[in-house]
C-alpha positions in Angstrom: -212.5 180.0 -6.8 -209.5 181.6 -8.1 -211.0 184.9 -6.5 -211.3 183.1 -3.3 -208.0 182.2 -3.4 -206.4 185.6 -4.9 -208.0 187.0 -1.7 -206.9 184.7 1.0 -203.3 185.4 -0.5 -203.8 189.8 -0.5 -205.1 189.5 3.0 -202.9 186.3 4.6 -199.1 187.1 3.3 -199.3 190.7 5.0 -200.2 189.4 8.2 -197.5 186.6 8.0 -195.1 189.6 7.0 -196.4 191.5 9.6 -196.1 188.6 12.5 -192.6 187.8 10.7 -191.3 191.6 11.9 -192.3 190.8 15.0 -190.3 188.9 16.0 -187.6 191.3 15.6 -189.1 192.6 18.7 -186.6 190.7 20.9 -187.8 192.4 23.9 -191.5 191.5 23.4 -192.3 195.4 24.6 -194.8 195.7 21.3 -198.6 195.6 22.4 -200.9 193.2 20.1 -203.5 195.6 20.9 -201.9 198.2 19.6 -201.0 196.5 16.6 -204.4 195.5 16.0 -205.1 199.2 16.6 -202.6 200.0 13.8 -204.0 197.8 11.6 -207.0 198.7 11.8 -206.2 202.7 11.2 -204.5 201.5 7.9 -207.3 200.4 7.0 -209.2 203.6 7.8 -206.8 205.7 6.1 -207.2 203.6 3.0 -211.0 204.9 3.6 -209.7 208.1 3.6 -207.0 208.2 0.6 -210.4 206.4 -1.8 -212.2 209.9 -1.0 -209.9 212.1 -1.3 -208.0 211.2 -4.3 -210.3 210.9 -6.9 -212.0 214.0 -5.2 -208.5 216.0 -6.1 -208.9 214.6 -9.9 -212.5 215.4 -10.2 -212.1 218.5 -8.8 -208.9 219.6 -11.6 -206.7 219.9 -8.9 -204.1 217.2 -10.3 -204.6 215.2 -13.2 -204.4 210.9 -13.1 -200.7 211.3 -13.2 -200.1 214.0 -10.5 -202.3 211.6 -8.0 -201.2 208.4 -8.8 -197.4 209.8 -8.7 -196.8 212.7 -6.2 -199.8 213.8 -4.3 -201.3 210.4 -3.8 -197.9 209.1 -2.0 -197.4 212.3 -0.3 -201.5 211.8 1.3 -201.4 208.2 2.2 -197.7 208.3 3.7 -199.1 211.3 6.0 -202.7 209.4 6.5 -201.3 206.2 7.8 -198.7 208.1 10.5 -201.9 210.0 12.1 -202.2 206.8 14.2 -198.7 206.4 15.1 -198.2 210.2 16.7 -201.2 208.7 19.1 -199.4 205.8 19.8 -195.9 207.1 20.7 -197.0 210.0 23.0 -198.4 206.6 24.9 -196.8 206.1 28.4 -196.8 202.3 27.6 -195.2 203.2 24.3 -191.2 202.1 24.3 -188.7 202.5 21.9 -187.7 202.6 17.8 -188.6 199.0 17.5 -192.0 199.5 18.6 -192.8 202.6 16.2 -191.8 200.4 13.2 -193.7 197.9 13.9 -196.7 199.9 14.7 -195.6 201.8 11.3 -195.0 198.2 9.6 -198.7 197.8 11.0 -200.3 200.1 9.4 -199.0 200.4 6.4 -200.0 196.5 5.8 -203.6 197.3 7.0 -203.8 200.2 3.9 -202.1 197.6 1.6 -204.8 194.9 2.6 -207.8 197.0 1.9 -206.0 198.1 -0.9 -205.5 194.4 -2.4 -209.0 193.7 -2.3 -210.2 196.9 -4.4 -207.2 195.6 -7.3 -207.6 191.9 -7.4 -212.0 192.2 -7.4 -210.8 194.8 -10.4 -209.1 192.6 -12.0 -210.8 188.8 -12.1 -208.9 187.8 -15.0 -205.6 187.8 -13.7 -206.8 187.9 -9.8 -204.3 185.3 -9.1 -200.9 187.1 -10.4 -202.0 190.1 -9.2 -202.1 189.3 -5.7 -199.2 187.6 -5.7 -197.4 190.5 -7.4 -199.0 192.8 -4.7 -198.4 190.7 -1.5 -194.3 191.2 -2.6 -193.8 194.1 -3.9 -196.9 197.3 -3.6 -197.3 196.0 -0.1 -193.7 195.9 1.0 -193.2 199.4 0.1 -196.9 200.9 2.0 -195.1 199.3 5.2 -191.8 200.4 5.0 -192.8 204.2 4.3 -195.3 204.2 7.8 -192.7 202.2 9.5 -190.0 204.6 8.8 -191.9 207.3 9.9 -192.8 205.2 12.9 -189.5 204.5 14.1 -188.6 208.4 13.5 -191.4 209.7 15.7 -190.1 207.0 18.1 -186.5 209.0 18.2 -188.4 212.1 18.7 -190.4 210.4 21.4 -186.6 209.5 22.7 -184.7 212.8 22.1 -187.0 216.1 21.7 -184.0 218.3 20.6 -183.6 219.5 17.3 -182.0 215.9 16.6 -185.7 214.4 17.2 -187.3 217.4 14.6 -184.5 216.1 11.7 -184.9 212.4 12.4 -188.6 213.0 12.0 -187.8 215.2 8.9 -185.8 212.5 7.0 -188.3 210.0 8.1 -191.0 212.1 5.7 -188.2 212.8 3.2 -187.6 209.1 2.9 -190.6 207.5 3.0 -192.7 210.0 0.8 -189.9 209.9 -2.1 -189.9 205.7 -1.7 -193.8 205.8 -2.3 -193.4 208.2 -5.3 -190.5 206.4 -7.1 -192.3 203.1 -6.9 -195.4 204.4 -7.9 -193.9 205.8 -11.0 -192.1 203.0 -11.9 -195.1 200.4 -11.9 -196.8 203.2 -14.4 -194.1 203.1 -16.5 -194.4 199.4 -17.1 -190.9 198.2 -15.4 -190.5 194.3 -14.7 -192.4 192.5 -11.9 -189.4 191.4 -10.2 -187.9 194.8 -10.2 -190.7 195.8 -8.1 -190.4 192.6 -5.9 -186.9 193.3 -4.9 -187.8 197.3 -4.8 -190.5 196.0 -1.9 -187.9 193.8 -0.4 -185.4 196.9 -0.3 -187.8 198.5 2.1 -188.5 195.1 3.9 -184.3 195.3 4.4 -185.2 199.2 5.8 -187.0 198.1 8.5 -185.1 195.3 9.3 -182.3 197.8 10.3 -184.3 200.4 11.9 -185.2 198.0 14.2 -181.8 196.1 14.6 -180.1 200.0 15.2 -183.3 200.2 17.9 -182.6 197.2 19.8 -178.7 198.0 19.9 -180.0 201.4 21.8 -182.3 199.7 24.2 -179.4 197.5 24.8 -177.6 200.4 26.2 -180.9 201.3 28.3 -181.1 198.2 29.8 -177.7 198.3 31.0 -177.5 201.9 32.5 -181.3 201.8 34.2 -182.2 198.6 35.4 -180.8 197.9 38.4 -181.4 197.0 42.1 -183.9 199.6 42.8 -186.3 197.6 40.1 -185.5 194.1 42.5 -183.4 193.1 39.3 -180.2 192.0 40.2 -177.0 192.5 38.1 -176.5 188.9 36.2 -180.4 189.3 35.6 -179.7 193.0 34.1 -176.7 191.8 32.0 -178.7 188.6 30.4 -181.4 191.5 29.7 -178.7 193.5 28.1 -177.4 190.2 25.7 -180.9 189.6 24.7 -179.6 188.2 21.2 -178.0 185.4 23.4 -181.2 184.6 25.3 -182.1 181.2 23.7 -178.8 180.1 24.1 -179.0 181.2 28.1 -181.8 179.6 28.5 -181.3 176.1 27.6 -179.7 175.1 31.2 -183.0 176.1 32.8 -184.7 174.3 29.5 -182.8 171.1 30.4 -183.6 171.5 34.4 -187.2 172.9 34.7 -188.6 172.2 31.2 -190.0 174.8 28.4 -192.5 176.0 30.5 -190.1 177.8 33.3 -187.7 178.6 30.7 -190.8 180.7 28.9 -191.2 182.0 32.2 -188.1 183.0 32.7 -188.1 184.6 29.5 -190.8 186.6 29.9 -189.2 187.8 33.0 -186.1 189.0 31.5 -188.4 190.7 28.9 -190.6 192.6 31.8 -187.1 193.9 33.4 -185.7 195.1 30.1 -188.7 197.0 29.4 -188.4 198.4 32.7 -185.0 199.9 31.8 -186.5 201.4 28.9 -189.3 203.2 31.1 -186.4 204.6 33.3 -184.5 206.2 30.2 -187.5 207.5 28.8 -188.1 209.0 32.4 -185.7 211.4 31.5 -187.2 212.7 28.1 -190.7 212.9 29.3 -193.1 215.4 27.7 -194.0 216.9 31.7 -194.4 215.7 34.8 -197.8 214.2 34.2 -196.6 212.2 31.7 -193.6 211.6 34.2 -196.0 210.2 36.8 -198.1 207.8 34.0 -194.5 206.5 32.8 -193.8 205.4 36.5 -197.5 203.8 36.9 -196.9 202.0 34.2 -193.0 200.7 35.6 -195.1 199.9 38.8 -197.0 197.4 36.5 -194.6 195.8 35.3 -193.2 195.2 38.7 -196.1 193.5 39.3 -197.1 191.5 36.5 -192.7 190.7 36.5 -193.6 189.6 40.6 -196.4 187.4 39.3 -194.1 186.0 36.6 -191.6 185.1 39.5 -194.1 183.6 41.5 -195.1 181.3 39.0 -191.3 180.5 37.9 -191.0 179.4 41.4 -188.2 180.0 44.2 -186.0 176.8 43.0 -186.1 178.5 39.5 -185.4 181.6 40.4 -182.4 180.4 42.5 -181.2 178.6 39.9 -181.6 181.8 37.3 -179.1 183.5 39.5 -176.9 181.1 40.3 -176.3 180.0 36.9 -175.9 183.6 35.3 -173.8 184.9 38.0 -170.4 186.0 36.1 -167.3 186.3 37.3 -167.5 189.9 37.1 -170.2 190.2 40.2 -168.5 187.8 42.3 -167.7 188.3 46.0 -163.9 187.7 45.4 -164.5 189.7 42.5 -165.4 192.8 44.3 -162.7 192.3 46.4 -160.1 192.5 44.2 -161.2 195.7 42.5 -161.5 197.5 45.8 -158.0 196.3 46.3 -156.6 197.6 42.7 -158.9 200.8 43.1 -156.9 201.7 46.1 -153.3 200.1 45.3 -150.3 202.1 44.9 -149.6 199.4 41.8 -147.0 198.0 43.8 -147.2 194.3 44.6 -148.8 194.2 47.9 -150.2 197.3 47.9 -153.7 198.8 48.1 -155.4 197.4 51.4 -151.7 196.8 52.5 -150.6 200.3 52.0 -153.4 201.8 53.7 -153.1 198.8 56.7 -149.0 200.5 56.4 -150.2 203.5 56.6 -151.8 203.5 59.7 -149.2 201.7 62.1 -147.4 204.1 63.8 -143.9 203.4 63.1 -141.5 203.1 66.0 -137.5 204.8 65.8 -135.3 202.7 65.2 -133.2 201.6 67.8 -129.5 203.7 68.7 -127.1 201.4 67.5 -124.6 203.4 69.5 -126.5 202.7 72.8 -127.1 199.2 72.0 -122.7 199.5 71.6 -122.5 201.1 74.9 -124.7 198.6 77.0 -122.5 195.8 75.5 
């Protein structure tokens, strides 16, 4: 029984830690699929990493010590990214948020697999160990993939020599994390030293993605525009995603949860749209070019379905309500008019309307004497 329950602990906390992250993921761009897909390569690699470790101590190569301390780390850390430089060269791929949660992914499906083997190995204390595993050994197998995730995601964003070094200190990080934990729980230190070291890594991650959403952000607001059918209030409430429960309570309070979930989808749909367009630009070729915009054409879609089923009244009311002062008519007008004005009162459409009169001489006052 307390096996039973040892297990439902090693296997149910990581996935509530990995759903948790999730919700970081403001946007909603991350595919469950290719979570799932993570997931299950963690758990693959953990295949992998059981074979090939104790082949390296069998074999002389490295003693116990060496494995459990250096090359074991430096293995696993590189088995669980093989997945993720699949996964960003995806057209449907996105952004920095997505490759650490992908990374977050699977590194927890490793640490699962992982759990098992330690708390079957130990029935005696099957309890404590999951529990000590869930927070700490766990933690730190999710933070080192999802580092390296949202690395090759900057790479995937900027191929210059910038994208080389981020994907450089994402190894440099992670590997030395894994290696300094692991040498640590050898040496015997205190349980909740490891517990906050995994939480550490937990607060990593948390502002990877945090820094990745402030960049999509700045996507959103230079691609999406009119050319995607999105209009500018609708890009700007895309942009101030952090603010979107709050902006949604009007429609809440009019149309109910339903068309407010609806609505938020949509807005979710458009940002990721402005994503595509940035990543347009840093596209491996013009194949991958051409599968970006399919995938853009999609989301149109599926974002026109979404409308649809919001309804026109909604959709009326979306724009009416979030339409700021900024894109007004009178608005417009009166930066065309201080765009143009000499920054005299009165001036811009008033100075050109000057402008163009012809002026007529003034009249001879000496005439004017003469006549009298």
């Amino acid at each position: 029984m307390i096996i039973a329950v040892a297990l439902v602990i090693a296997y149910l906390v990581p996935l509530l830690f990995l759903f948790g992250v999730r919700r970081f993921d403001l946007y909603g761009t991350g595919r469950f699929w290719l979570n799932g897909l993570a997931l299950a390569w963690g758990v693959a690699a953990y295949g992998l990493a059981a074979q090939i470790n104790p082949a390296l101590r069998n074999s002389g190569l490295a003693s116990y010590e060496t494995v459990v301390r250096v090359t074991g780390p430096i293995l696993e850390e590189f088995l669980k990214a093989l997945i993720l430089i699949y996964i960003v060269r995806r057209a449907d791929f996105n952004y920095i948020v997505d490759g650490a949660l992908y990374g977050f992914g699977a590194g927890m499906g490793f640490a699962m697999i992982e759990n098992t083997e330690y708390v079957l190995g130990h029935p005696d204390s099957a309890l404590i160990v999951a529990v000590a595993r869930v927070f700490s050994t766990n933690l730190v197998h999710a933070t080192g993939s999802g580092v390296i995730g949202a690395a090759l995601a900057y790479w995937r964003g900027d191929r210059s020599w910038r994208g080389w070094f981020a994907i450089l200190l994402g190894y440099a990080f992670s590997m030395p994390l894994h290696m300094a934990f692991n040498t640590m729980v050898n040496e015997g230190v205190p349980l909740i030293v490891a517990i906050v070291y995994g939480f550490i890594g937990l607060a990593v991650i948390w502002y990877a993605i945090r820094r990745g959403m402030n960049i999509q952000k700045t996507w959103v607001g230079e691609k999406l525009g009119m050319g995607d059918r999105v209009t500018n209030s609708e890009a700007k409430v895309a942009k101030n995603i952090d603010e979107l429960d709050e902006l949604l309570e009007p429609i809440r309070k009019e149309f109910g949860k339903e068309k407010a979930e609806t609505v938020k989808s949509i807005i979710g749909k458009q940002a990721e749209i402005g994503i595509k367009r940035k990543l347009m630009d840093s596209a491996f070729n013009e194949e991958k070019r051409r599968e970006i915009e399919k995938v853009i054409q999609s989301i149109s879609a599926e974002m026109d379905a979404l409308r649809r089923k919001a309804g026109p009244y909604c959709m009326m009311f979306v724009r009416t309500v979030y339409l700021d002062q900024d894109i007004k008519i009178w608005d417009r007008i009166n930066l065309r008019v201080e765009s143009a004005s000499t920054g005299q009162k009165g001036g811009g459409l008033y100075d050109r309307a000057t402008a163009r009169i012809p002026r007529k001489p003034a009249p001879d006052s000496s005439k004017e004497d003469k006549n009298l």
